[in-house]
PASEBA-1860 file (N, C-alpha, C; in nm, 3 decimals):
! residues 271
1> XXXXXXXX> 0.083/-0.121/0.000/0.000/0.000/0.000/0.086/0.125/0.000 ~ 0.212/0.155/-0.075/0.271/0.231/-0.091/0.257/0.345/-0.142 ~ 0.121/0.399/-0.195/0.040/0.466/-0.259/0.005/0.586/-0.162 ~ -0.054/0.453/-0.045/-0.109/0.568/0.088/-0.078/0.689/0.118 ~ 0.093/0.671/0.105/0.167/0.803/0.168/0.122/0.942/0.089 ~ 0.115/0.871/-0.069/0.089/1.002/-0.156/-0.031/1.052/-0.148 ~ -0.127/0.967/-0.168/-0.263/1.038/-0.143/-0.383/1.037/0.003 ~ -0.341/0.969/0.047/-0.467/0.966/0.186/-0.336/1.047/0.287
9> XXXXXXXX> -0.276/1.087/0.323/-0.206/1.149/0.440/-0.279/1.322/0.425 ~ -0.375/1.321/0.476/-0.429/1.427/0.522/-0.546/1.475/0.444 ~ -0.604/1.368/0.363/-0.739/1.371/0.332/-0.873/1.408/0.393 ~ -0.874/1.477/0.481/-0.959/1.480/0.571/-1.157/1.461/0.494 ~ -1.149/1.488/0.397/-1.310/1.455/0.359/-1.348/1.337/0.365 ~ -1.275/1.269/0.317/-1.369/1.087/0.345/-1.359/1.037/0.448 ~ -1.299/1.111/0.572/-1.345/1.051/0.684/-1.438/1.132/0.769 ~ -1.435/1.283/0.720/-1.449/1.399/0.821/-1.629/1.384/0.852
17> XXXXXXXX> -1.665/1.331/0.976/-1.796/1.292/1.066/-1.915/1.220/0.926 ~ -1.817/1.107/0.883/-1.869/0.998/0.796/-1.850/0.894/0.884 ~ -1.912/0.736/0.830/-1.929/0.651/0.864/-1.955/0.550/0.730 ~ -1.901/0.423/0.767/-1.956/0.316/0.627/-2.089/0.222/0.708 ~ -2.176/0.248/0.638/-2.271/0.140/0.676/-2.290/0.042/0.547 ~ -2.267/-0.089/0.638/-2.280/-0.241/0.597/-2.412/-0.286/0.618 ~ -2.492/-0.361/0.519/-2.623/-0.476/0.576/-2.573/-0.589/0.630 ~ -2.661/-0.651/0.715/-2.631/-0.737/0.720/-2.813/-0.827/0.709
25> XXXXXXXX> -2.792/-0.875/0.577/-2.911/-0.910/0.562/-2.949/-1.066/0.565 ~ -2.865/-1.164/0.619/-2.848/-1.262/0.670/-2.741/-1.340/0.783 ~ -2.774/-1.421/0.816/-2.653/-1.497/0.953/-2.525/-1.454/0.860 ~ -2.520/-1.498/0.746/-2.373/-1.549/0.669/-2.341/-1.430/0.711 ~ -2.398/-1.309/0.638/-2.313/-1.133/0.666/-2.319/-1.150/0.831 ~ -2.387/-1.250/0.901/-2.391/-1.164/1.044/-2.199/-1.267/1.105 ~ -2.243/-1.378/1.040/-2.171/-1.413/1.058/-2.001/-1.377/1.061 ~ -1.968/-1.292/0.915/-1.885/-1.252/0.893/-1.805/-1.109/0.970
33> XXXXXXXX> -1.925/-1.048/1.039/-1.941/-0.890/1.115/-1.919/-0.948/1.255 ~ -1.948/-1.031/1.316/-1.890/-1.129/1.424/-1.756/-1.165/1.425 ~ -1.714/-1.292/1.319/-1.588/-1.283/1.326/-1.433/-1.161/1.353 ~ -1.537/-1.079/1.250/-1.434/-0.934/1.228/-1.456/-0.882/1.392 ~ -1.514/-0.875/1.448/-1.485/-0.832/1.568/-1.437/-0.920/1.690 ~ -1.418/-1.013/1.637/-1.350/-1.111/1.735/-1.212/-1.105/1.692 ~ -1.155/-1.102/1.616/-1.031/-1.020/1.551/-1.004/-0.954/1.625 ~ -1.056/-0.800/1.645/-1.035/-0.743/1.739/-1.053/-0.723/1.927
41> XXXXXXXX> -1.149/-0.812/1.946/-1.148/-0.863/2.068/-1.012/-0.964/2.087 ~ -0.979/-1.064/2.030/-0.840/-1.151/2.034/-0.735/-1.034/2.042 ~ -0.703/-0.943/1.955/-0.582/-0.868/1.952/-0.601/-0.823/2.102 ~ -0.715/-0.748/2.149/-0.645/-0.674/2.274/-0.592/-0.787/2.408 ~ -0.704/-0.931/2.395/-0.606/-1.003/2.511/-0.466/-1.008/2.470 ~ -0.422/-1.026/2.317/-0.305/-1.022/2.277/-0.207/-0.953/2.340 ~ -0.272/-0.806/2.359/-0.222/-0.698/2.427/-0.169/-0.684/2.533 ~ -0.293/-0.750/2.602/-0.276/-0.764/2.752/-0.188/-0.877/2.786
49> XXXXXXXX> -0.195/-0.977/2.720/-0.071/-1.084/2.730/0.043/-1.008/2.738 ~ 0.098/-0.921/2.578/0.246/-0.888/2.636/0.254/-0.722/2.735 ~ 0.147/-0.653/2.774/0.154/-0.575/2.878/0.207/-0.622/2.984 ~ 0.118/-0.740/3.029/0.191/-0.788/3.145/0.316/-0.898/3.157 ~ 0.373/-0.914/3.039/0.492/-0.971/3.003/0.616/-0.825/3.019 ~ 0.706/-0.858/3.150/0.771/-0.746/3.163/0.899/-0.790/3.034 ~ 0.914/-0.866/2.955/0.981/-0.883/2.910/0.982/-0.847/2.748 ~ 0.810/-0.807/2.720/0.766/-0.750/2.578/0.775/-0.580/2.625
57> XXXXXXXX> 0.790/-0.513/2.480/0.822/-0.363/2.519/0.681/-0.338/2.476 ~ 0.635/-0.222/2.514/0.527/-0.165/2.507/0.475/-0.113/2.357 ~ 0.618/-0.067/2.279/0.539/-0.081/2.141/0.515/-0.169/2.096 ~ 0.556/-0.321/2.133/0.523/-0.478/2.069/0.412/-0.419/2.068 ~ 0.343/-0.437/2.147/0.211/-0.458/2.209/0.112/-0.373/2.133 ~ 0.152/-0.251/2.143/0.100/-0.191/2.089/0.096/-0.162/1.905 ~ 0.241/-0.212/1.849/0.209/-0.274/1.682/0.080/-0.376/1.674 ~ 0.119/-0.482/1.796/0.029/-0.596/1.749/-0.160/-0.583/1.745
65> XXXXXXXX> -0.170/-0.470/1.864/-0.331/-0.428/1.835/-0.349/-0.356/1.734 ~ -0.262/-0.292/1.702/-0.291/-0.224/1.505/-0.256/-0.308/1.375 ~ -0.193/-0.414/1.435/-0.230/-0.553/1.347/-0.365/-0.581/1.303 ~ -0.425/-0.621/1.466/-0.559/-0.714/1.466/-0.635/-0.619/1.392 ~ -0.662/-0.464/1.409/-0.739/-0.385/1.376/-0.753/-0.347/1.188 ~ -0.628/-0.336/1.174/-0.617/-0.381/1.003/-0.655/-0.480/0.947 ~ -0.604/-0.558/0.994/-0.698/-0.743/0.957/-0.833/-0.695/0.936 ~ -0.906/-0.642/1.091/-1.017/-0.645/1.095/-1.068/-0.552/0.947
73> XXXXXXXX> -1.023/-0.448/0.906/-1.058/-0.360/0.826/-1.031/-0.408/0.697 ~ -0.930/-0.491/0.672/-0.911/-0.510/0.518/-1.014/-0.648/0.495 ~ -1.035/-0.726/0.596/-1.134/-0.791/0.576/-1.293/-0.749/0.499 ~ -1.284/-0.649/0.610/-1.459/-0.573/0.540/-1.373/-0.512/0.381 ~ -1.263/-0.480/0.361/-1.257/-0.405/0.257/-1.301/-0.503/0.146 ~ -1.238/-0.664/0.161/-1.208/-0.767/0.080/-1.359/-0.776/0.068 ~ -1.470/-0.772/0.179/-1.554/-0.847/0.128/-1.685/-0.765/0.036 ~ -1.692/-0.624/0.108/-1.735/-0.525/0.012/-1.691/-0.497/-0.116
81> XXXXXXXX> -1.523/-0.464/-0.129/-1.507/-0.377/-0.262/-1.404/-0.491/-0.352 ~ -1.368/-0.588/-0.257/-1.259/-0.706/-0.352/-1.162/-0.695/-0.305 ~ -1.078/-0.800/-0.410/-0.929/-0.811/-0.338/-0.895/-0.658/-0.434 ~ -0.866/-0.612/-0.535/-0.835/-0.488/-0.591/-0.890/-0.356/-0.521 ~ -0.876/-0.332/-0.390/-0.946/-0.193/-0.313/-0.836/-0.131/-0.311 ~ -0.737/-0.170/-0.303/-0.598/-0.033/-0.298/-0.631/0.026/-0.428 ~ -0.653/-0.020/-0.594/-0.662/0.009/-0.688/-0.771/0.054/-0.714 ~ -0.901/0.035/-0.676/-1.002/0.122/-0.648/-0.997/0.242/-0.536
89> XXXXXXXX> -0.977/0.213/-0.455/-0.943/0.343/-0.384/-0.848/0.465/-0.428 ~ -0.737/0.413/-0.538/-0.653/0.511/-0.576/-0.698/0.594/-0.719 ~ -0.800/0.450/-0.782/-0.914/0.533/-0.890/-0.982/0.663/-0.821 ~ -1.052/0.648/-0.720/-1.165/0.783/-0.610/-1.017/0.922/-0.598 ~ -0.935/0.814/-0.534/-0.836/0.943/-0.496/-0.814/1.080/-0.654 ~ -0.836/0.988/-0.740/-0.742/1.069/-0.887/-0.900/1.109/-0.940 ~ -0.975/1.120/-0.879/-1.121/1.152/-0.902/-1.162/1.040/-1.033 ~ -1.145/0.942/-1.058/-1.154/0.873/-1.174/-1.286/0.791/-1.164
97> XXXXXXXX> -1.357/0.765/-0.970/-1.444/0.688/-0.959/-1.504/0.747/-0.881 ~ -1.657/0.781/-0.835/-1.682/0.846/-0.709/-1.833/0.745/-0.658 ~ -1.804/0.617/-0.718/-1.928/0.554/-0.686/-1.908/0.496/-0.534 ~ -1.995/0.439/-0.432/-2.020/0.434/-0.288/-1.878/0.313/-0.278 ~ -1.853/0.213/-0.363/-1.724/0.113/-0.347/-1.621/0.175/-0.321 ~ -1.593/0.260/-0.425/-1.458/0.333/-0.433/-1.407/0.425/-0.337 ~ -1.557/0.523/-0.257/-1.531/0.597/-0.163/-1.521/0.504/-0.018 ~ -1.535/0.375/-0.036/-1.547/0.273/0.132/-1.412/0.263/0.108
105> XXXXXXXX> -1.377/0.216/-0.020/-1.197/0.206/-0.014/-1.157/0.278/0.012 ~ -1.164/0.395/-0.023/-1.077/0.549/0.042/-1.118/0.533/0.170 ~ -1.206/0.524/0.251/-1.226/0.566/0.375/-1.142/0.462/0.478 ~ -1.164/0.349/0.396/-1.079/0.283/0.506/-0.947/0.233/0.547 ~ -0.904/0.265/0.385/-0.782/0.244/0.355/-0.687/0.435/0.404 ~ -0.768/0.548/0.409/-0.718/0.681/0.523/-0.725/0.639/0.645 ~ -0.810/0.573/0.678/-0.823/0.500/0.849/-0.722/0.382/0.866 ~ -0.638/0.298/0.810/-0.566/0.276/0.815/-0.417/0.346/0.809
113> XXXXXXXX> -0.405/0.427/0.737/-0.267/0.517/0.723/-0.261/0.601/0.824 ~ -0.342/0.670/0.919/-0.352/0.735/0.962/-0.341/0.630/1.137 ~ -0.394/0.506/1.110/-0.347/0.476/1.262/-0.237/0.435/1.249 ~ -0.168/0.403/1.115/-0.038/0.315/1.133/0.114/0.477/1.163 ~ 0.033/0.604/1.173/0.107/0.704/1.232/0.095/0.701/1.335 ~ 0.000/0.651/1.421/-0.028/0.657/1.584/0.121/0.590/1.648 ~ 0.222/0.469/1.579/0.355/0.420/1.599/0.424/0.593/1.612 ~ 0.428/0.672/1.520/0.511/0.747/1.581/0.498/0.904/1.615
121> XXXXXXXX> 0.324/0.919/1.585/0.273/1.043/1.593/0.218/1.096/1.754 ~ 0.319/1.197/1.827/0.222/1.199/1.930/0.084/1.290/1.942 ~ -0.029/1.251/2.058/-0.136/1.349/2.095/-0.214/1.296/1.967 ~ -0.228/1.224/1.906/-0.320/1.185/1.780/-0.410/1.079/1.858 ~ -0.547/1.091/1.886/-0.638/0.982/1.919/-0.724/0.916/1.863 ~ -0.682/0.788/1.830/-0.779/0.677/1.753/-0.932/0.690/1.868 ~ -1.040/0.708/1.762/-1.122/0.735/1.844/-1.231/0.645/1.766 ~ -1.214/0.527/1.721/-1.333/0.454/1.629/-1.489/0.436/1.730
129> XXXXXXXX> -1.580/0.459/1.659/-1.706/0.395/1.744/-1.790/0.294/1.602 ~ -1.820/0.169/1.642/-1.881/0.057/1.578/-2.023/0.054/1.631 ~ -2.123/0.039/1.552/-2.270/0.005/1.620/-2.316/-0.098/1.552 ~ -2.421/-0.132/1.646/-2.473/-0.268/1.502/-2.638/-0.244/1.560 ~ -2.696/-0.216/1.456/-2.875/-0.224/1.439/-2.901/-0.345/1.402 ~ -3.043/-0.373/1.386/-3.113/-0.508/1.369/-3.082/-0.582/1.226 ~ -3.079/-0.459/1.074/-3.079/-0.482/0.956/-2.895/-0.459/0.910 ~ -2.791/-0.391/0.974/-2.704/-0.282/0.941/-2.580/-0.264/1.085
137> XXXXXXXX> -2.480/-0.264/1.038/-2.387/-0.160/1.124/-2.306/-0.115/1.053 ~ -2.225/-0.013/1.167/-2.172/0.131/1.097/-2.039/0.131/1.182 ~ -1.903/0.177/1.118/-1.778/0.219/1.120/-1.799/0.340/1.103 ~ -1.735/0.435/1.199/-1.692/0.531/1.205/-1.569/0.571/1.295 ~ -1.466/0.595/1.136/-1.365/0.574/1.219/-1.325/0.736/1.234 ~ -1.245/0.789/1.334/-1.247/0.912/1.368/-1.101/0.933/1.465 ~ -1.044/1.023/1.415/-0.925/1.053/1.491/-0.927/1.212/1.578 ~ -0.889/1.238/1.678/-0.883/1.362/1.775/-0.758/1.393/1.793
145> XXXXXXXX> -0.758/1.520/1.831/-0.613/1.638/1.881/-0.660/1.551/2.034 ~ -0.511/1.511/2.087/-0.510/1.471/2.189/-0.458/1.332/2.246 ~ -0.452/1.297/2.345/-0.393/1.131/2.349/-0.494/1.045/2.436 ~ -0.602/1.178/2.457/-0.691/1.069/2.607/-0.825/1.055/2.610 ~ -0.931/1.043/2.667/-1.079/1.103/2.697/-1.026/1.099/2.843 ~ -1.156/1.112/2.909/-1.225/1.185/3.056/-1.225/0.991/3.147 ~ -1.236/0.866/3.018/-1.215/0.780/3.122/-1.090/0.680/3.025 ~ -1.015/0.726/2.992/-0.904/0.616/2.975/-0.829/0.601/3.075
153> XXXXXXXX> -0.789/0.462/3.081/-0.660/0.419/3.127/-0.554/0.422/3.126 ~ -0.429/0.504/3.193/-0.295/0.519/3.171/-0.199/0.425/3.176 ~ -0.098/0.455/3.078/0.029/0.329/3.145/0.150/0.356/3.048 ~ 0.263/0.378/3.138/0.387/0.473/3.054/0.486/0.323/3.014 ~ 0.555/0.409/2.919/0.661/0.313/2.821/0.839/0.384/2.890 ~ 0.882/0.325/2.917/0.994/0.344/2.964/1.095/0.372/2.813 ~ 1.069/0.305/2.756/1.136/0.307/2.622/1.122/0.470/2.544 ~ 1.012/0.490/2.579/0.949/0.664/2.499/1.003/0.762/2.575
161> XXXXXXXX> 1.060/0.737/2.709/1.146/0.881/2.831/1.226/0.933/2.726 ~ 1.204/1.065/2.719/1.313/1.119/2.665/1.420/1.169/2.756 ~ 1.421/1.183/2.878/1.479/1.287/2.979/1.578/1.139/3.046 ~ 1.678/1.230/3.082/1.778/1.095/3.150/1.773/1.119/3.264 ~ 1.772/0.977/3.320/1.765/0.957/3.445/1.925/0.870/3.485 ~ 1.980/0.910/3.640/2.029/0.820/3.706/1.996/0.691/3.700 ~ 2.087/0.591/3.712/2.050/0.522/3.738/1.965/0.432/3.832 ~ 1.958/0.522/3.956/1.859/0.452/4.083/1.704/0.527/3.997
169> XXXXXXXX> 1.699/0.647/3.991/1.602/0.741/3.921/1.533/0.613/3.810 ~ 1.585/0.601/3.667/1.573/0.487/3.606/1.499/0.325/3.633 ~ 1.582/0.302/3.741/1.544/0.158/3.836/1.413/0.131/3.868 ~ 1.388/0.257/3.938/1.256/0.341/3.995/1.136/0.351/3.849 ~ 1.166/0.390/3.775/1.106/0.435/3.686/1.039/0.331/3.583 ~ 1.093/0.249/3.567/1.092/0.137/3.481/0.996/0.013/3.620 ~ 1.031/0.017/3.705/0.982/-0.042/3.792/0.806/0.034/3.757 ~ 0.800/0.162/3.761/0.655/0.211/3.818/0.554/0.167/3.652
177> XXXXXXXX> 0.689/0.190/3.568/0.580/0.150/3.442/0.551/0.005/3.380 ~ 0.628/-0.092/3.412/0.565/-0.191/3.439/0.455/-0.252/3.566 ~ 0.464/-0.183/3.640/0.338/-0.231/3.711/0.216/-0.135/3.646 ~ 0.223/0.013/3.598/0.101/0.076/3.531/0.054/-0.002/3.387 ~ 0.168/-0.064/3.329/0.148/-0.237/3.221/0.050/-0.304/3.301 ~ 0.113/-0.340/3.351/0.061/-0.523/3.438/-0.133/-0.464/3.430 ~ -0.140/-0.350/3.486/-0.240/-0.291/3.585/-0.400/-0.283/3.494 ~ -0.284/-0.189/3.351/-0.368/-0.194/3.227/-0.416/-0.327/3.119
185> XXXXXXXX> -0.358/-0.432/3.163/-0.314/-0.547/3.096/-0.475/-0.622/3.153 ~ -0.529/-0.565/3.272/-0.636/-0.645/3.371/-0.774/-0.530/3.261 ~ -0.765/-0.471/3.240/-0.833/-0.360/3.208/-0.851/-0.391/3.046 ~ -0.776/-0.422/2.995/-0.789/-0.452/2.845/-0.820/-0.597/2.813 ~ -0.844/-0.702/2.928/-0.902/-0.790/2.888/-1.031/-0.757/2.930 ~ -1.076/-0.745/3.031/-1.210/-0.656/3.052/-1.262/-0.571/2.928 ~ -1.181/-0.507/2.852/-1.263/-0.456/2.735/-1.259/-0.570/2.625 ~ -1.184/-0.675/2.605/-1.200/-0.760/2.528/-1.389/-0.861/2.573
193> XXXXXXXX> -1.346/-0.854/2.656/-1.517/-0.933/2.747/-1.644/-0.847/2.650 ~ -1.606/-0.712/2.686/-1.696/-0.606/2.636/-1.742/-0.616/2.474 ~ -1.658/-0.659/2.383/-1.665/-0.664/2.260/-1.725/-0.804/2.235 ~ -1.698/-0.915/2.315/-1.770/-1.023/2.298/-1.923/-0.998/2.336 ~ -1.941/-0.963/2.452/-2.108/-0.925/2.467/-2.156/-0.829/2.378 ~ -2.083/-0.768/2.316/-2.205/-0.668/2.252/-2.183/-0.704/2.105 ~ -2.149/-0.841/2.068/-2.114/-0.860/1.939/-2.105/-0.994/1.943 ~ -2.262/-1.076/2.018/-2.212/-1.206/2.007/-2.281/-1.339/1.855
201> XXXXXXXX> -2.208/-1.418/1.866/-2.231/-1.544/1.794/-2.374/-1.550/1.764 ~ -2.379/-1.529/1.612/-2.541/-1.533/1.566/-2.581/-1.679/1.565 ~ -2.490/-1.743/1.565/-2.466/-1.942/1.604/-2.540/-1.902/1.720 ~ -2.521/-1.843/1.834/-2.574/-1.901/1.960/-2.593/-1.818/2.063 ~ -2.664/-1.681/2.012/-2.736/-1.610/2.059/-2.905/-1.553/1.956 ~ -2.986/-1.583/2.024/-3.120/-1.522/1.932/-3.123/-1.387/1.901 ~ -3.204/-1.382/1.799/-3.192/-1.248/1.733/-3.223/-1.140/1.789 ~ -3.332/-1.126/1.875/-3.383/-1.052/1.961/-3.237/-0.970/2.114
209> XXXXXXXX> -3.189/-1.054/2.110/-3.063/-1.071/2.199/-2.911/-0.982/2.127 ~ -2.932/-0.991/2.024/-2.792/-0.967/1.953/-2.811/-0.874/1.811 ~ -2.963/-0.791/1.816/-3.002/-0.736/1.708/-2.936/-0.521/1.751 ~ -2.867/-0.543/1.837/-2.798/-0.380/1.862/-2.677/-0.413/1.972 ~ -2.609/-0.331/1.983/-2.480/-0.371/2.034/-2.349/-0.224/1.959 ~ -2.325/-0.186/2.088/-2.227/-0.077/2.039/-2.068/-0.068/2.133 ~ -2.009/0.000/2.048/-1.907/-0.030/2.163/-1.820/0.158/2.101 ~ -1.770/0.258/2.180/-1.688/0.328/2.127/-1.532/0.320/2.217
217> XXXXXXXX> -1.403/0.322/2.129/-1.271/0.309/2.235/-1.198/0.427/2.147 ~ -1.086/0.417/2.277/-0.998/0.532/2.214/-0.861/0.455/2.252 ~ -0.760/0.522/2.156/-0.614/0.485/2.244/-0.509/0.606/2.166 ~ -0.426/0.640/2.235/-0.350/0.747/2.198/-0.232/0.753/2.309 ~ -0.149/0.798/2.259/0.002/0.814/2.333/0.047/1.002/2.336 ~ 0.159/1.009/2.423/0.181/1.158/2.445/0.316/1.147/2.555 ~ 0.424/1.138/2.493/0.555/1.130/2.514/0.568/0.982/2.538 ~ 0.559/0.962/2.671/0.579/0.835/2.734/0.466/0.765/2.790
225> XXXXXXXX> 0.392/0.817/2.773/0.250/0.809/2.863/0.115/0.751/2.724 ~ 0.104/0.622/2.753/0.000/0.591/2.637/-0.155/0.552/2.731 ~ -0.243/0.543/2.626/-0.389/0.557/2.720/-0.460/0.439/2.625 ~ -0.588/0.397/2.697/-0.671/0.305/2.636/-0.831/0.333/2.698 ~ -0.895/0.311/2.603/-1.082/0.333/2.634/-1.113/0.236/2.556 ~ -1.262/0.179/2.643/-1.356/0.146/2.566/-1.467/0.152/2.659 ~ -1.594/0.148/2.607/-1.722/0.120/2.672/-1.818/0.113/2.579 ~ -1.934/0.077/2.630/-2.062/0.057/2.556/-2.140/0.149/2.505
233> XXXXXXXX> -2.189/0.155/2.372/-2.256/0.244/2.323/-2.411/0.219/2.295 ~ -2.504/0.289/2.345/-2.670/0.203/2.331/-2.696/0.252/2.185 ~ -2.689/0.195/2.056/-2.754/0.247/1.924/-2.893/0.304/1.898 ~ -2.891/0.386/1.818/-3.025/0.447/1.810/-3.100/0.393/1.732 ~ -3.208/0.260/1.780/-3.253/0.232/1.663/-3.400/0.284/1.590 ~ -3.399/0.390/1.579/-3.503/0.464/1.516/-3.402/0.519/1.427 ~ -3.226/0.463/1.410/-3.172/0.566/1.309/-3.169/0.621/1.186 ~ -3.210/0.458/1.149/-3.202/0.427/0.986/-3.347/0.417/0.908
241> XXXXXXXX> -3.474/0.443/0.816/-3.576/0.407/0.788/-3.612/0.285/0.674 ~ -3.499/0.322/0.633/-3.481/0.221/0.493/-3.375/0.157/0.493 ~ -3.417/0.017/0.394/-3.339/-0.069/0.405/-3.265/-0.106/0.311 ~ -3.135/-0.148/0.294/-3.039/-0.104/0.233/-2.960/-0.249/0.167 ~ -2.917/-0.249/0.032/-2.873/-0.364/-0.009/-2.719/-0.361/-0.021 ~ -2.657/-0.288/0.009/-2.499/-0.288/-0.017/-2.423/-0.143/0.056 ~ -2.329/-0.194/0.100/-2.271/-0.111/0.160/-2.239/0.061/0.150 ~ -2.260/0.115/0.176/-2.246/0.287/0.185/-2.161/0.414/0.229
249> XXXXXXXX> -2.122/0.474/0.245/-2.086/0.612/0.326/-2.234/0.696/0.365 ~ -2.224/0.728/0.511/-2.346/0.776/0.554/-2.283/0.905/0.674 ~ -2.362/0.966/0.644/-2.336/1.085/0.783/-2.329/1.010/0.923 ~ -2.238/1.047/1.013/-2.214/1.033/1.131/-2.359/1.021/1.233 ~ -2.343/0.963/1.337/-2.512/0.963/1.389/-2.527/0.999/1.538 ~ -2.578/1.041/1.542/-2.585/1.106/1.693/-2.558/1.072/1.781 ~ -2.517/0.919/1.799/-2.443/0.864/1.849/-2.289/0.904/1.905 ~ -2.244/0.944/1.765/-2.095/0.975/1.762/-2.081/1.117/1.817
257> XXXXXXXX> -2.180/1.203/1.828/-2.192/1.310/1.881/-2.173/1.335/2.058 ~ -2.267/1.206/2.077/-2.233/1.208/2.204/-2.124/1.132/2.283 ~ -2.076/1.042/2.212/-1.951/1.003/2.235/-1.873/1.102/2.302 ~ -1.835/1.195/2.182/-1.758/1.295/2.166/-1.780/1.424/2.273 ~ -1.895/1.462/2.277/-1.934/1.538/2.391/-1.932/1.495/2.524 ~ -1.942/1.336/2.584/-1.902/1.287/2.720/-1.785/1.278/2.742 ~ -1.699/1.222/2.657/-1.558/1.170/2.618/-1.428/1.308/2.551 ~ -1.441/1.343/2.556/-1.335/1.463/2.508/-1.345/1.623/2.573
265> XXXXXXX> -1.266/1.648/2.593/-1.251/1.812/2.630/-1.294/1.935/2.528 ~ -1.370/1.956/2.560/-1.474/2.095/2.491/-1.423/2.105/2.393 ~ -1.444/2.135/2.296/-1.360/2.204/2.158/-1.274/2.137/2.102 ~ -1.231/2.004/2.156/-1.147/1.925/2.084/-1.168/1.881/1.893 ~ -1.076/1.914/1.836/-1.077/1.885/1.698/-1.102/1.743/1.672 ~ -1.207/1.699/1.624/-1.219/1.536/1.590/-1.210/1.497/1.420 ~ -1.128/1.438/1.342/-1.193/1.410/1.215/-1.206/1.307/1.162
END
């Protein structure tokens, strides 16, 4: 995807308070919108495995949840727009295509380039919120000025200090951020739990049971100091009226509004 650098690094319209909505108009699609989020439920125990491994560094850990999360995304790309979406997406970019395929490729393939800067960009916050209605769910992926909300979890990287320390200073230091690891490591399997309940097995939960389900998280870094969110989002289901045969770009939903208004500091830039 060597392309990315040239055209999606600072695209801000195909993501700016958009969303892709997917049908899911049988088990098979429900099936497939399940898996993809178990993807990402697996990566964060992943996480939490080498958090509390004092012997993995904190960016392991943190490459490997922007692993699972790409998987998760090129999956939906593969199954909406094909295996050729880098090449459709770079058709939209050169204005050559502007039909609803071509713009899901752009959108998700900028939401990818843009977290794979979160490795070395600081104060940038991945701020995705996922919903799922009875017929439909919706990606909206969304990045913020900043590294935190009002309830993330902290936990510093010894590796990211820029400032030198003594060596007892050091000793000390590395000591306090592996236990703020270990601490967060209990906390991110707890949000892995979270993504299984609100996104369970159309195998073996009834429909009535598993027909809405939301979840919004954040994670962002700021020198040495990296953060993690997630919690539950209740979907609005009076959102949508009509019913829809193939995937889309749709305005942001009030949902994401309030996310953003509980979760972020007044005036914060989101796009």
């Amino acid at each position: 995807m060597g392309y990315q650098r040239e055209r999606f690094n600072g695209s801000i319209d195909v993501l700016h308070e958009r969303a892709v909505r997917t049908p899911l108009p049988d088990k098979e699609a429900e099936r497939e919108f399940h898996q993809n989020m178990m993807r990402v439920a697996d990566g964060l125990d992943r996480k939490a495995e080498m958090l509390a491994d004092p012997d993995v560094s904190l960016l392991t850990a943190y490459e490997r949840e922007l692993e699972a999360i790409a998987e998760s995304y090129r999956s939906r790309l593969q199954r909406v727009v094909g295996d050729e979406y880098e090449s459709v997406a770079l058709s939209y970019a050169r204005g050559e295509r502007d039909d609803p395929f071509a713009a899901i490729a752009a959108y998700y393939l900028e939401g990818l380039w843009r977290m794979q800067q979160r490795i070395t960009v600081s104060e940038m916050l991945f701020f995705p919120i996922i919903l799922r209605y009875p017929d439909c769910f919706t990606v909206n992926i969304r990045f913020a000025a900043g590294h935190t909300t009002s309830e993330s979890i902290r936990y510093e990287s010894p590796e990211h200090l820029v400032e030198e320390l003594n060596d007892t200073h050091a000793e000390l230091y590395t000591s306090e951020c592996l236990y703020s690891q270990k601490e967060a490591a209990e906390e991110l399997e707890a949000f892995a739990e979270i993504i299984r309940e609100e996104f369970p097995d159309p195998d073996e939960v009834p429909f009535e049971e598993r027909k809405t389900g939301g979840i919004v998280s954040a994670g962002g870094r700021k020198g040495s100091e990296f953060s993690s969110m997630l919690k539950r989002v209740e979907p609005d289901v009076d959102r949508f009226e009509d019913i829809m045969t193939e995937a889309t770009l749709v305005q942001e939903g009030a949902e994401a509004k309030r996310t953003e208004e509980e979760l972020l500091p007044e005036g914060t830039f989101v796009l």
